[in-house]
C-alpha positions as a Python dict, from the first residue, in 0.01 Angstrom:
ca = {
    (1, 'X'): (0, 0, 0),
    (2, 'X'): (117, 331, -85),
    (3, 'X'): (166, 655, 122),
    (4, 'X'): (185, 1010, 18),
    (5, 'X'): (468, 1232, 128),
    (6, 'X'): (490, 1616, 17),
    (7, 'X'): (812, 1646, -90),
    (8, 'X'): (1011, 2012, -76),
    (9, 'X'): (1329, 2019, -296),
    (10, 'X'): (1587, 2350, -247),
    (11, 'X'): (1805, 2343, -536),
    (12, 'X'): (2124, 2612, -501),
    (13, 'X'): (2433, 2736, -695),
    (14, 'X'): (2722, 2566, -565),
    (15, 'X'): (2958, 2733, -391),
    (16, 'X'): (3185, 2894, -635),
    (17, 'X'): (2962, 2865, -876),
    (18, 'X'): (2867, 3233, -1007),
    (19, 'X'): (2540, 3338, -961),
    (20, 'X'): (2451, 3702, -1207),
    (21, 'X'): (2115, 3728, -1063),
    (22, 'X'): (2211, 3724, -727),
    (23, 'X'): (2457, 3952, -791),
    (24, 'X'): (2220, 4185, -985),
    (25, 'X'): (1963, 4212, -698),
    (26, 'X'): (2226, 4240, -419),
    (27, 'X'): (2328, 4532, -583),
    (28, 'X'): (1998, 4695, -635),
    (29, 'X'): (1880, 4620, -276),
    (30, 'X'): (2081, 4940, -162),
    (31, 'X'): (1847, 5168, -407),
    (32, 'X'): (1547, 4999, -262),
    (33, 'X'): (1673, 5167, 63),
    (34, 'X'): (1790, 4794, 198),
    (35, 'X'): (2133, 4772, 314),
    (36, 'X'): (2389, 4547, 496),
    (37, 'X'): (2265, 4296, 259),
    (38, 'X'): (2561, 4063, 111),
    (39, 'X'): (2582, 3694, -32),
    (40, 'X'): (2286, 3720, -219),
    (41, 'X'): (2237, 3373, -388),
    (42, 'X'): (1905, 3253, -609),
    (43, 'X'): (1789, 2898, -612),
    (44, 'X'): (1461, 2720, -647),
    (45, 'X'): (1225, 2555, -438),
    (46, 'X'): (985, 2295, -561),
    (47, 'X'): (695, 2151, -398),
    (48, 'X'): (497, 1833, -496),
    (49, 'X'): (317, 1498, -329),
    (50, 'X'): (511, 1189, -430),
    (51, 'X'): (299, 844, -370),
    (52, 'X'): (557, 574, -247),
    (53, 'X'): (542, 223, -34),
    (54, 'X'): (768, 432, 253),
    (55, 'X'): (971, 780, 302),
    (56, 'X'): (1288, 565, 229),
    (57, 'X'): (1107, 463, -156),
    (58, 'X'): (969, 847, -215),
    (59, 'X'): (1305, 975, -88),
    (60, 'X'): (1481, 704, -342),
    (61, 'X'): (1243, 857, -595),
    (62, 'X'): (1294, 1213, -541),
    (63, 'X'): (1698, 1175, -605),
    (64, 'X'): (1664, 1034, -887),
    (65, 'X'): (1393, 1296, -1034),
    (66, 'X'): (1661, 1573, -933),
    (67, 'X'): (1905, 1359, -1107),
    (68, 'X'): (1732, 1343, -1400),
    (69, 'X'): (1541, 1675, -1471),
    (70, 'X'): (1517, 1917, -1168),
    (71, 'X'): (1874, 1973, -1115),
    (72, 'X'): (2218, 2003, -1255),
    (73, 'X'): (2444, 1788, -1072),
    (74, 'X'): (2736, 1948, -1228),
    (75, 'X'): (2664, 2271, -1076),
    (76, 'X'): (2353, 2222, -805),
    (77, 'X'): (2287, 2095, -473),
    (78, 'X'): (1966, 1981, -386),
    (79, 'X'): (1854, 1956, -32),
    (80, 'X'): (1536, 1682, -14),
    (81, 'X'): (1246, 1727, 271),
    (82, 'X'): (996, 1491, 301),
    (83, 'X'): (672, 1471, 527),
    (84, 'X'): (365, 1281, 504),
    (85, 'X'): (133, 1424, 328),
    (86, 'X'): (-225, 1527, 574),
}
């Protein structure tokens, strides 16, 4: 039998890695009248219910979706969170 889990997935810039829009609204958060603002970095967060026969199988399955098509292993880290889903 299956359970539902909502699944959260963070996906960053490495470190190192440059990151233009970051840098872009770091430096127009001073104009906004915002400042003492620094290490601006952009990522994504995705949200989504993944059925699976236990968090251990929908974690198993999330990996390999980031592997596959949400991220870029070459230049990404992904940080998985799983709950059940209400």
């Amino acid at each position: 039998m299956s359970q539902a889990f909502d699944a959260a997935v963070e996906v960053s810039l490495r470190d190192g890695i440059a990151d233009p829009e970051g840098l872009t609204i770091e430096r127009a958060l001073p104009a906004l009248g915002f400042s003492g603002v620094s290490g601006v970095r952009v990522g994504k967060c995705l949200r989504f219910v993944v059925e699976a026969s236990d968090e251990a199988e929908a974690r198993r399955q999330v990996e390999a979706m980031c592997e596959r098509l949400l991220a870029n292993p070459v230049i990404e880290d992904v940080d998985i969170s799983l709950s059940p889903a209400p």
